[in-house]
C-alpha positions in Angstrom: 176.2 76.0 -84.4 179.7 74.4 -84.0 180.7 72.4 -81.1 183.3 73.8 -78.5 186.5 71.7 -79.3 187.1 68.8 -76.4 190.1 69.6 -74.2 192.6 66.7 -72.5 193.6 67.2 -69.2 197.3 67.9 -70.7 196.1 70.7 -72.6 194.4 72.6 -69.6 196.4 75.6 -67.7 196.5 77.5 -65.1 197.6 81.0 -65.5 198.5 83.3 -62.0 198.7 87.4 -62.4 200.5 88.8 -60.0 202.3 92.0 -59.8 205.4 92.6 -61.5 208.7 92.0 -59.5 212.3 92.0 -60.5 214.5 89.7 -59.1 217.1 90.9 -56.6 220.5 90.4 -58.3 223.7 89.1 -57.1 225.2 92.1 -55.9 222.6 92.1 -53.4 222.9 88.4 -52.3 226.5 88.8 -52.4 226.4 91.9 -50.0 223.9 90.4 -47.8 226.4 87.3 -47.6 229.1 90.2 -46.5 227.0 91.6 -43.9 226.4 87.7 -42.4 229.8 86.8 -42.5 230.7 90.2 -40.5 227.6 89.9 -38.0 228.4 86.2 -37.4 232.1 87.2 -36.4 231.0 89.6 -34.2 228.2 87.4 -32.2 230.4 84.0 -32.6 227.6 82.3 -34.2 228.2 79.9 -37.4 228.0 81.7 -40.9 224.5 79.2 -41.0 223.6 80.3 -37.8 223.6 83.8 -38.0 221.7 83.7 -41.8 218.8 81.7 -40.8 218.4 83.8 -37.5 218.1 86.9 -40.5 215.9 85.4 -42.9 213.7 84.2 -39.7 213.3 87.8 -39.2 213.2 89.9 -42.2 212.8 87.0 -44.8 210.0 85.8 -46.9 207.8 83.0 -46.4 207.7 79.9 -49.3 203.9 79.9 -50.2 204.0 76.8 -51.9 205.7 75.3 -48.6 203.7 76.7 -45.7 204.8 74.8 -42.9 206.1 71.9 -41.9 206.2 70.1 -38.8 209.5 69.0 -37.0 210.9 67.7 -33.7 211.4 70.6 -31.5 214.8 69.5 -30.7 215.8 70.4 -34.3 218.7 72.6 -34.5 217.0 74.5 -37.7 219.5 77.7 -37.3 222.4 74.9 -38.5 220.6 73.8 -41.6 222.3 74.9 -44.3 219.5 74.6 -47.4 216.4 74.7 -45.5 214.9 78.0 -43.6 212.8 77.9 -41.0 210.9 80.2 -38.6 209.6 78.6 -35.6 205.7 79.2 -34.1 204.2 78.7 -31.1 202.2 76.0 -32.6 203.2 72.6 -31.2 202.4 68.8 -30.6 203.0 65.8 -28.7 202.6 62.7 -30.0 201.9 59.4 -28.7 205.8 58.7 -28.8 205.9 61.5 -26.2 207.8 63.6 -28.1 207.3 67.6 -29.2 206.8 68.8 -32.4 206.9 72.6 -33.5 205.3 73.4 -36.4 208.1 75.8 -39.0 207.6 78.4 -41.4 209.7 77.4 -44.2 211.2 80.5 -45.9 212.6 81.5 -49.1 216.2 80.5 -50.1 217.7 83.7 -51.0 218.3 82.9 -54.8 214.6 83.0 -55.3 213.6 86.9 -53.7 212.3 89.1 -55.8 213.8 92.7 -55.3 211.1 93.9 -52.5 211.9 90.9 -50.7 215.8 91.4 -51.2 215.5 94.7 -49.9 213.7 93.4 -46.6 216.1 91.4 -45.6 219.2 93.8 -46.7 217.5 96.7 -44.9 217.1 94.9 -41.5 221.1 93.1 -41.6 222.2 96.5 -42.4 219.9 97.3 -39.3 221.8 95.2 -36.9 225.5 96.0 -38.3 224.9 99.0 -37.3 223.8 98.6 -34.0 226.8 96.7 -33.5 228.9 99.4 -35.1 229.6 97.2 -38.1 230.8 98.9 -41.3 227.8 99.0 -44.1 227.7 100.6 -47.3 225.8 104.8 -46.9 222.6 105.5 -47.3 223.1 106.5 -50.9 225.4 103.4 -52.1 222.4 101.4 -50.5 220.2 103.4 -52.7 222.0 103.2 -55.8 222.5 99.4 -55.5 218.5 99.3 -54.8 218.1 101.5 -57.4 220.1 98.9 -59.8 217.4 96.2 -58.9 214.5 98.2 -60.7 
């Protein structure tokens, strides 16, 4: 009988099946964009502001991040690259100072379509509660539609 061939560790893989996803497109992250801009006029917050306090509700948590922890004192709705969602999970350290432990969250540019549509679907959500102008039910469809 013939001996199994040795493998290196270079030559080892790991292989991950996961459901099949497209990714949103940028009509989608450009309209989400719109609706930001317009909702941040209306509630005077910064154009960063106003994104992060979205993608802390409707947006999708980094997996391979997790968490990290930060000084509570952060102002994480400013940060322009990094998305966090605050927990109630916190610590003080010898220093005396308090440290909240973040969600980090997805930039945009890497949602898949599902996730696209989350966050879309809850902005358009608030524009209209604040009377804000949003594309119909059917445009939003059709550009959904365009993500399949």
């Amino acid at each position: 009988m013939e001996k199994p061939p040795e493998y290196k560790q270079d030559d080892l893989l790991t292989i991950e099946v996961k459901k099949y996803r497209a990714n949103r497109s940028l009509s989608a992250n450009a309209y989400f964009h719109v609706l930001n801009d317009k909702l941040s006029e209306v509630l005077t917050n910064t154009r960063n502001a106003q994104k992060n306090i979205l993608m802390g509700r409707y947006g999708a948590i980094d997996k391979e991040l997790g968490a990290i922890l930060q000084l509570d004192e952060i102002d994480y709705l400013e940060f322009e690259n990094l998305h966090l969602r605050p927990t109630d999970i916190t610590k003080t350290f010898e220093s005396g100072k308090l440290y909240r432990a973040y969600q980090v969250l997805k930039p945009t540019h890497l949602y898949d379509s599902k996730e696209m549509a989350r966050l879309i679907d809850g902005t358009v959500s608030e524009c209209k509660e604040l009377g804000i102008e949003t594309l119909t039910p059917r445009e939003l469809e059709i550009m959904k539609g365009a993500w399949k």
